[in-house]
MARGULO-515329 format. One record per residue: residue number from 1; z, x, y of N, C-alpha, C in turn; residue in one letter. Coordinates in nm, 2 decimals. Layout:
! residues N
{NUM,{Z,X,Y},{Z,X,Y},{Z,X,Y},a}
...
***
This chain:
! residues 175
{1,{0.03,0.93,-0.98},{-0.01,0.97,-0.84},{0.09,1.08,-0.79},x}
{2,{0.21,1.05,-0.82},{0.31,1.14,-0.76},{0.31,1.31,-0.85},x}
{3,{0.24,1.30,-0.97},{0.21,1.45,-1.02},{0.13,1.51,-0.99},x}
{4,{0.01,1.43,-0.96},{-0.14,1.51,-0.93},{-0.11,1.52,-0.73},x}
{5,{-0.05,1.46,-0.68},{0.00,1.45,-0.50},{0.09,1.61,-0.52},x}
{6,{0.20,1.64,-0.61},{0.28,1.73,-0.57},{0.17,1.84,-0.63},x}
{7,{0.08,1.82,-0.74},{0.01,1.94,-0.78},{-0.05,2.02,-0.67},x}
{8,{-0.11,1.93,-0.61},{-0.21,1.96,-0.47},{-0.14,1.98,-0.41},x}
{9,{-0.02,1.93,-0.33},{0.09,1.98,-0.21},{0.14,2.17,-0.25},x}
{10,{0.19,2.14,-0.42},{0.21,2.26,-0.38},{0.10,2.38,-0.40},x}
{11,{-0.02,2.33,-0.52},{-0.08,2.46,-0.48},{-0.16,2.53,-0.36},x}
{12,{-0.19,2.40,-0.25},{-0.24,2.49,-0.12},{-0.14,2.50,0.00},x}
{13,{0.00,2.40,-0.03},{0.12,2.51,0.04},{0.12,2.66,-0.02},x}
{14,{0.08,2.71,-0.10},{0.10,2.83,-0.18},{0.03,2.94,-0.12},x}
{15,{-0.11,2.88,-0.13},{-0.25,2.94,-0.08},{-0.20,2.94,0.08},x}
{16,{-0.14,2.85,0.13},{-0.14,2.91,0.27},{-0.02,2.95,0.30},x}
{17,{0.06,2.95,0.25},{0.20,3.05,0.25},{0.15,3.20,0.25},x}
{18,{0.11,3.21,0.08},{0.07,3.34,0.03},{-0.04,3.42,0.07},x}
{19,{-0.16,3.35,0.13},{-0.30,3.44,0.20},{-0.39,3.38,0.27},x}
{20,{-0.29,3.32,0.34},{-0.31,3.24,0.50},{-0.40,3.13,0.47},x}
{21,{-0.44,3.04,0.37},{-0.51,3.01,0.34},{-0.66,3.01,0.26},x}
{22,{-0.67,3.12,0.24},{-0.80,3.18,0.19},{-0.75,3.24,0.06},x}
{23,{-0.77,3.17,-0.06},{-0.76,3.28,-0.19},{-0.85,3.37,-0.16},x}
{24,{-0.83,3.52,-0.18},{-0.92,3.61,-0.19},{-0.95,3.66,-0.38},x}
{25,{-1.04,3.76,-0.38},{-1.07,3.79,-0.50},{-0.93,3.80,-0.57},x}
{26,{-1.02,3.78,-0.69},{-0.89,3.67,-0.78},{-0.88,3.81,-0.94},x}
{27,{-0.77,3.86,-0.98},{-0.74,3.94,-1.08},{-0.78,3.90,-1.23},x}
{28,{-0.74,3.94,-1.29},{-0.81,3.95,-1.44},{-0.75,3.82,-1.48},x}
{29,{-0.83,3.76,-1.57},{-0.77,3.65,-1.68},{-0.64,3.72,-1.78},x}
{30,{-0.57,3.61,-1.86},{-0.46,3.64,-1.90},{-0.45,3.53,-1.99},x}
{31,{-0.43,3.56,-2.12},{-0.43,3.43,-2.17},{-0.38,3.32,-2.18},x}
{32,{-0.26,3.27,-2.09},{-0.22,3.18,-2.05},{-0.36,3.06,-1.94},x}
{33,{-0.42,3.20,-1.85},{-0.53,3.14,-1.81},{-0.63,3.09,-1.87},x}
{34,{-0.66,3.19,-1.99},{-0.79,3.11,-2.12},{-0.72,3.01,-2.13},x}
{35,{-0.61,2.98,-2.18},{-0.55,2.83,-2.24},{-0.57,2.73,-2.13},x}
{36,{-0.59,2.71,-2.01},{-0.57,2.66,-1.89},{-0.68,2.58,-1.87},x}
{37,{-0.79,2.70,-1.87},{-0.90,2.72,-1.87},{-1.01,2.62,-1.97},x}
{38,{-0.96,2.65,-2.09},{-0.99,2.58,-2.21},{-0.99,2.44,-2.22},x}
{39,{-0.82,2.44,-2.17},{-0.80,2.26,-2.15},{-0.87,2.19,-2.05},x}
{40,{-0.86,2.26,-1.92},{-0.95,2.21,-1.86},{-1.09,2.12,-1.84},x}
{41,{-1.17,2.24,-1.94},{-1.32,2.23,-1.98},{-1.31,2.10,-2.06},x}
{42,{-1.21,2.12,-2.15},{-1.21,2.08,-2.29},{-1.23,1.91,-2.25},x}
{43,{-1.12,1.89,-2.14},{-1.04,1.77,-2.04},{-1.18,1.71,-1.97},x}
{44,{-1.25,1.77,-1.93},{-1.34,1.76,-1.90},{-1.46,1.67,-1.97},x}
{45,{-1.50,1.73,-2.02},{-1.60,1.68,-2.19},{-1.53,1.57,-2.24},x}
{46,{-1.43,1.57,-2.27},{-1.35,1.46,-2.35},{-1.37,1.33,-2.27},x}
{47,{-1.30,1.34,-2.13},{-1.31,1.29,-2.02},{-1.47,1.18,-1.99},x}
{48,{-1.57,1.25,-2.03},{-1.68,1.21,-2.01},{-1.69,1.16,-2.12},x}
{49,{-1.67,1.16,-2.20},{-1.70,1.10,-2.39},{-1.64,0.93,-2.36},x}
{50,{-1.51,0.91,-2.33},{-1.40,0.81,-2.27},{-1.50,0.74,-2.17},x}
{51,{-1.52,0.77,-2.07},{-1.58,0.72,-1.98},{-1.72,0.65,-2.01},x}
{52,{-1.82,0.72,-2.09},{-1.95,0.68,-2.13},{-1.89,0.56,-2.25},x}
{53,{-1.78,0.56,-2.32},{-1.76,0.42,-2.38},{-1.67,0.33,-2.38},x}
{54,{-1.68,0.38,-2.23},{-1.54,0.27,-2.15},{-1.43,0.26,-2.16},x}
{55,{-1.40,0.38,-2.22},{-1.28,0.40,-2.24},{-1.16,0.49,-2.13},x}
{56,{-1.17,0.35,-2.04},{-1.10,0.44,-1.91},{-0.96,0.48,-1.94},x}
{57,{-0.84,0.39,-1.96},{-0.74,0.43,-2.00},{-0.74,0.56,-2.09},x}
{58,{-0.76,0.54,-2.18},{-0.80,0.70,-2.27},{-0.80,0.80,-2.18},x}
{59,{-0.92,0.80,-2.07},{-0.98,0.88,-1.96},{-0.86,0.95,-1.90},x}
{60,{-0.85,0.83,-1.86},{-0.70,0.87,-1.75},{-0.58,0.93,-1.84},x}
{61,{-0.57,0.89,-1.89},{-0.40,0.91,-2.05},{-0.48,1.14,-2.06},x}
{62,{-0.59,1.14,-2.05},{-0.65,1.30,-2.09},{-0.63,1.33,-1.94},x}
{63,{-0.70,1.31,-1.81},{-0.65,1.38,-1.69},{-0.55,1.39,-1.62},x}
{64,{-0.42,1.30,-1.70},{-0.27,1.31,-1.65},{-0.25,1.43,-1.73},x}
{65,{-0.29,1.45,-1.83},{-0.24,1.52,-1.93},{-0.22,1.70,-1.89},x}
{66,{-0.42,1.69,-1.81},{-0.42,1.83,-1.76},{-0.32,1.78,-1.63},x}
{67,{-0.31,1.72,-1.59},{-0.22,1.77,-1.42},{-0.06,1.83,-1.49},x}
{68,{-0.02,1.75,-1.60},{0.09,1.80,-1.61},{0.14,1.93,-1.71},x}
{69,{-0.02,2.00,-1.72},{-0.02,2.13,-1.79},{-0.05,2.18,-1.68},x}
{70,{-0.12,2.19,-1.58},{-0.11,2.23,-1.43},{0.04,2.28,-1.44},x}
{71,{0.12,2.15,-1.37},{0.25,2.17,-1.32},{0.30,2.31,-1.46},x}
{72,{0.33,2.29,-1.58},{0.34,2.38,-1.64},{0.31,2.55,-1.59},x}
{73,{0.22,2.54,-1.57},{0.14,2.66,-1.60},{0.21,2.72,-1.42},x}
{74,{0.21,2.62,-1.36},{0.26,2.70,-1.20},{0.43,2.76,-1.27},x}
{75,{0.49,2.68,-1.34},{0.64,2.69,-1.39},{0.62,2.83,-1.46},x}
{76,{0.56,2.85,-1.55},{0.48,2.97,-1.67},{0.44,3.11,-1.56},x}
{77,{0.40,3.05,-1.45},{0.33,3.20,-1.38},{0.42,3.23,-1.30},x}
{78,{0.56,3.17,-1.21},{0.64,3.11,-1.10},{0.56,3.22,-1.00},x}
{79,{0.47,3.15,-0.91},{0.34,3.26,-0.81},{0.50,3.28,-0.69},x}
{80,{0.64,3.20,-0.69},{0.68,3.27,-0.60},{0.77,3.41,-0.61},x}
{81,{0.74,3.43,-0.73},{0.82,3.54,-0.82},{0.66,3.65,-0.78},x}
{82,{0.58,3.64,-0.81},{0.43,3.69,-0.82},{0.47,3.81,-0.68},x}
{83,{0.47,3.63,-0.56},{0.43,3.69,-0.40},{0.55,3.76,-0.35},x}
{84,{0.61,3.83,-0.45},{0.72,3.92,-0.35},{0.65,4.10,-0.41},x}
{85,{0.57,4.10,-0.45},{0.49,4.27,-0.45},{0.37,4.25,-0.41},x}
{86,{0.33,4.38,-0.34},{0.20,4.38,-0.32},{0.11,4.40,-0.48},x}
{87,{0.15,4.47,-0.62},{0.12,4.48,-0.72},{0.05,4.34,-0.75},x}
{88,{0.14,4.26,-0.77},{0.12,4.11,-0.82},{-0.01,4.02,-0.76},x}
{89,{-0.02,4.04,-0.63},{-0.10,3.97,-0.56},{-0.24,3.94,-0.62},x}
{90,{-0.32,4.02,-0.69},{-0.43,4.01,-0.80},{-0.37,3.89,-0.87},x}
{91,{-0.25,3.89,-0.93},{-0.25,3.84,-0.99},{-0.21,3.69,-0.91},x}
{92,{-0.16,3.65,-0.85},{-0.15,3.56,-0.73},{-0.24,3.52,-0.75},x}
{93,{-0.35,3.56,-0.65},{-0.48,3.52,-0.62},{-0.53,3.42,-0.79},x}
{94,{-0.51,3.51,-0.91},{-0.59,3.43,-1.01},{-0.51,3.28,-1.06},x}
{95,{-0.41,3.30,-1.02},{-0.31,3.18,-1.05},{-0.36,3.05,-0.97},x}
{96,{-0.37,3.09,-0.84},{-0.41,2.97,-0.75},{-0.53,2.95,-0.74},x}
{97,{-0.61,3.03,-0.79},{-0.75,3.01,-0.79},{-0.75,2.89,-0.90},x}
{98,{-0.68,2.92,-1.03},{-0.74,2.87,-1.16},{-0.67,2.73,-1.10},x}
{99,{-0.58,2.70,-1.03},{-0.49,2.61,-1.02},{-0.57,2.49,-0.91},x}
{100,{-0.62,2.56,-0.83},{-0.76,2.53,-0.73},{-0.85,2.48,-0.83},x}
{101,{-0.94,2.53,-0.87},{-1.04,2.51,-1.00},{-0.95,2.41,-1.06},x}
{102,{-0.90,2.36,-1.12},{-0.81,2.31,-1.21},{-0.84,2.14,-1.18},x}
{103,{-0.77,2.18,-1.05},{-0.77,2.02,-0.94},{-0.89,2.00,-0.90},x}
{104,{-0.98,2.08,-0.87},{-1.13,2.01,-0.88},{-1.16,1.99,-1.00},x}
{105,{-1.17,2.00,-1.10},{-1.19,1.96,-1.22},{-1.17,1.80,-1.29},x}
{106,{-1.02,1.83,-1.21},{-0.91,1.72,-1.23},{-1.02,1.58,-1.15},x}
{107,{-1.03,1.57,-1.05},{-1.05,1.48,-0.93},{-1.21,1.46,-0.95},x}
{108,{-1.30,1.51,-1.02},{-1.44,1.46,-1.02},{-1.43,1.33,-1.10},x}
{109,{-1.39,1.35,-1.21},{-1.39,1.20,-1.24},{-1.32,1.08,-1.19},x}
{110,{-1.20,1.11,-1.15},{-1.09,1.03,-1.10},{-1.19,1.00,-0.94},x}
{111,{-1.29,1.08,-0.93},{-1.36,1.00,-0.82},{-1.36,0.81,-0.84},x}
{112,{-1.47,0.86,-0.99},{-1.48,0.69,-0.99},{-1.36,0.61,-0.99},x}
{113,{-1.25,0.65,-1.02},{-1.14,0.56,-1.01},{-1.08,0.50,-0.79},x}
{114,{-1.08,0.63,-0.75},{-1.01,0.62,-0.63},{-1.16,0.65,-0.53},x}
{115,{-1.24,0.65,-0.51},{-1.36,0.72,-0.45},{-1.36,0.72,-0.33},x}
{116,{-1.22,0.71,-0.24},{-1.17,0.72,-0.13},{-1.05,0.80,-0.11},x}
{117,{-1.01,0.83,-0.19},{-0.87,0.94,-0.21},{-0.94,1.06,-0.23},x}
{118,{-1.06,1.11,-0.35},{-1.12,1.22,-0.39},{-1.14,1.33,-0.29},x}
{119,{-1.23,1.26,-0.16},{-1.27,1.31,-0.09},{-1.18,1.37,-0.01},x}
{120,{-1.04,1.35,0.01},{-0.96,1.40,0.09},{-0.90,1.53,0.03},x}
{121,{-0.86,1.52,-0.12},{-0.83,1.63,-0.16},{-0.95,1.69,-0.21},x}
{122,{-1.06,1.66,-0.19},{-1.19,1.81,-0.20},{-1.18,1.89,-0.07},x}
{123,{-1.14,1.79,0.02},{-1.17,1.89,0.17},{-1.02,1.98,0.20},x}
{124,{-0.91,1.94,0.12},{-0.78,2.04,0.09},{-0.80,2.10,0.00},x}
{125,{-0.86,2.14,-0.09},{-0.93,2.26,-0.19},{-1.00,2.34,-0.17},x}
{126,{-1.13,2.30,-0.04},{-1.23,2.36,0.04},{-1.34,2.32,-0.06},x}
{127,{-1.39,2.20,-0.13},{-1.45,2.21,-0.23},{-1.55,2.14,-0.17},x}
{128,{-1.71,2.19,-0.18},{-1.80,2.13,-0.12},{-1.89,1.95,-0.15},x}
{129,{-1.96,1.93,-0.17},{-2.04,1.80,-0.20},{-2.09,1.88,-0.36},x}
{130,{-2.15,1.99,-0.31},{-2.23,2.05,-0.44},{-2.11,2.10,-0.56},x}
{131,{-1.96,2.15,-0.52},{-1.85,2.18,-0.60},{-1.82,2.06,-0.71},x}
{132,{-1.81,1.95,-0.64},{-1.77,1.84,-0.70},{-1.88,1.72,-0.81},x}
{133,{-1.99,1.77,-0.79},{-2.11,1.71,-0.83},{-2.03,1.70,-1.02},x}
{134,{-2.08,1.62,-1.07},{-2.05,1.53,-1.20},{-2.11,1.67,-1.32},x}
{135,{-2.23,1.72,-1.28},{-2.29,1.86,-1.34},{-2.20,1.98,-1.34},x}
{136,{-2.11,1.94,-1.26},{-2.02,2.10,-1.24},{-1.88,2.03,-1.29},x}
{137,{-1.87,1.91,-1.34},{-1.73,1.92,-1.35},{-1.63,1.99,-1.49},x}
{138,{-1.73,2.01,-1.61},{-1.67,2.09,-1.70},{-1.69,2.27,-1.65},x}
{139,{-1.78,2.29,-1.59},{-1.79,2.40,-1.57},{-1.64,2.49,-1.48},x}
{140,{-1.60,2.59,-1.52},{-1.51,2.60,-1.45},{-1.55,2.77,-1.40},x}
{141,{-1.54,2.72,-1.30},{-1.54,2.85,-1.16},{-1.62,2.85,-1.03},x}
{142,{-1.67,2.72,-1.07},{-1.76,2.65,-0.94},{-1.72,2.68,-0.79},x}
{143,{-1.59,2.65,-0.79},{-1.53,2.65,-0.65},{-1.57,2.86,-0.60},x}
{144,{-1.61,2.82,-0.51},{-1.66,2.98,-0.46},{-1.52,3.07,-0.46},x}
{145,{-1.56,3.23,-0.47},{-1.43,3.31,-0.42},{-1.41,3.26,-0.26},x}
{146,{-1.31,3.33,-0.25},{-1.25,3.31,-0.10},{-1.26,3.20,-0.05},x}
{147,{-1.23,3.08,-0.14},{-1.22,2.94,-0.11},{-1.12,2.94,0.02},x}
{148,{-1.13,2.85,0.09},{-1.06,2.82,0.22},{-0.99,2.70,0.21},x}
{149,{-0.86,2.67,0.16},{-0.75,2.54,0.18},{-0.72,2.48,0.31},x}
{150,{-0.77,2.38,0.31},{-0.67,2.33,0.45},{-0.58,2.18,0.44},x}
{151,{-0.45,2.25,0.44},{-0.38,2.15,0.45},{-0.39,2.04,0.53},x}
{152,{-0.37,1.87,0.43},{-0.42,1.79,0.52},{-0.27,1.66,0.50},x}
{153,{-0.34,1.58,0.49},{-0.19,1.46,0.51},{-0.20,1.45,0.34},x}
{154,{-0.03,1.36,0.35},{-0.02,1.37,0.18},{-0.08,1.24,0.13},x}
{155,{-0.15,1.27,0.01},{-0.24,1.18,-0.03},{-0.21,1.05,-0.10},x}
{156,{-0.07,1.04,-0.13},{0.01,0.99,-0.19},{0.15,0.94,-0.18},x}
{157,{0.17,0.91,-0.06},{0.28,0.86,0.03},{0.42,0.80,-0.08},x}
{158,{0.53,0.83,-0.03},{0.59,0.75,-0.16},{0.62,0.59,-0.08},x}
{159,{0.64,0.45,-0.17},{0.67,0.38,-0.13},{0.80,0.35,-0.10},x}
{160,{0.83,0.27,0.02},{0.99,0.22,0.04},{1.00,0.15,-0.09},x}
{161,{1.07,0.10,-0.21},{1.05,-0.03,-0.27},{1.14,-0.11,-0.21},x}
{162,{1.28,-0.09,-0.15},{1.32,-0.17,-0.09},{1.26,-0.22,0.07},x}
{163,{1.21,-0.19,0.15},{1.11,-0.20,0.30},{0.99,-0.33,0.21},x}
{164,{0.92,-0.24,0.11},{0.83,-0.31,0.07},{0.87,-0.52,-0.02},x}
{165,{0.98,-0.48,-0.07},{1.07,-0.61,-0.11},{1.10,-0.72,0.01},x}
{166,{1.16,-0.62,0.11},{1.18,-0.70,0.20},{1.08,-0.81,0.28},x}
{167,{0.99,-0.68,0.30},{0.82,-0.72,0.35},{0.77,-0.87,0.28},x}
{168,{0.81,-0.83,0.16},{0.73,-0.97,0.05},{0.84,-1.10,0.09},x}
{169,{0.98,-1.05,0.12},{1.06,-1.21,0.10},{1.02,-1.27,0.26},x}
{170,{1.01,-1.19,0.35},{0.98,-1.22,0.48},{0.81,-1.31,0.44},x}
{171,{0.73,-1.27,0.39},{0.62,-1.33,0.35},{0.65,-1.49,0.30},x}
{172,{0.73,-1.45,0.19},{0.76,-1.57,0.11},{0.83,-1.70,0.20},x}
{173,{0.95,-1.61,0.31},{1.01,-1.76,0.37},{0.94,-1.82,0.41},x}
{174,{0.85,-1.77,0.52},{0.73,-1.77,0.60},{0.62,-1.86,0.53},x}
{175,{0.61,-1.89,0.41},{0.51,-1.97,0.36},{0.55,-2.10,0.34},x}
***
């Protein structure tokens, strides 16, 4: 939870740092993006293969996998290196886009897991009902240009473990 919470935290602090919130048209592919791209899809498919034979764990063990080639790929592009030229900004734009795309990709299946968490980070991606549809989730480019981020609360709070320890022995005397 705490990889795929910071993935989302940071790519639409990014998006709304770097273009107010709105990715605009997005620059050329780069093959670091094919590779991205690829896994994605690939993440995708496989994803679905797992799932149709219940093979959830598997499922999940392949969509941690893309979140933490996500995080990678932000490390690989560093968009805060990008957002100091106006030159770069094309290329900006394609980073966060693919990174955007990415985590919708990520989160359609992980619907069925959480199907109350999904919906919060589709509406922090700008991603519609029709974006997220089960038909579009290997496909990758669904999410429209000039997608609109809006940052929302974090989806993934960390826990006290000591608050929460406490909480239980207070329970326990009490019984």
């Amino acid at each position: 939870a705490n990889d795929l919470g910071n993935l989302l935290s940071r790519t639409v602090a990014m998006v709304e740092k770097y273009f107010d919130g709105v990715v605009p048209a997005h620059g050329e592919w780069n093959d670091i993006d094919r590779l991205l791209i690829a896994l994605a899809e690939g993440t995708a498919s496989r994803v679905k293969k797992h799932m149709d034979e219940l093979q959830f764990s598997v499922a999940l063990q392949d969509i941690w996998q893309l979140i933490g080639e996500c995080n990678r790929y932000i490390d690989q592009n560093m968009p805060w290196v990008l957002a100091k030229t106006q030159e770069d900004k094309p290329r900006l734009a394609r980073v966060l886009y693919n990174l955007l795309e990415t985590i919708r990709i990520i989160t359609v299946p992980l619907s069925a897991f959480m199907p109350e968490t999904m919906p919060k980070i589709w509406e922090q991606i700008g991603a519609s009902e029709a974006d997220v549809a089960y038909s579009t989730a290997a496909v990758f480019g669904t999410l429209p240009a000039n997608v609109t981020v809006h940052k929302g609360d974090i989806i993934f709070p960390r826990i006290d473990v000591e608050k929460e320890i406490d909480e239980l022995n207070q329970l326990i005397l009490a019984a």
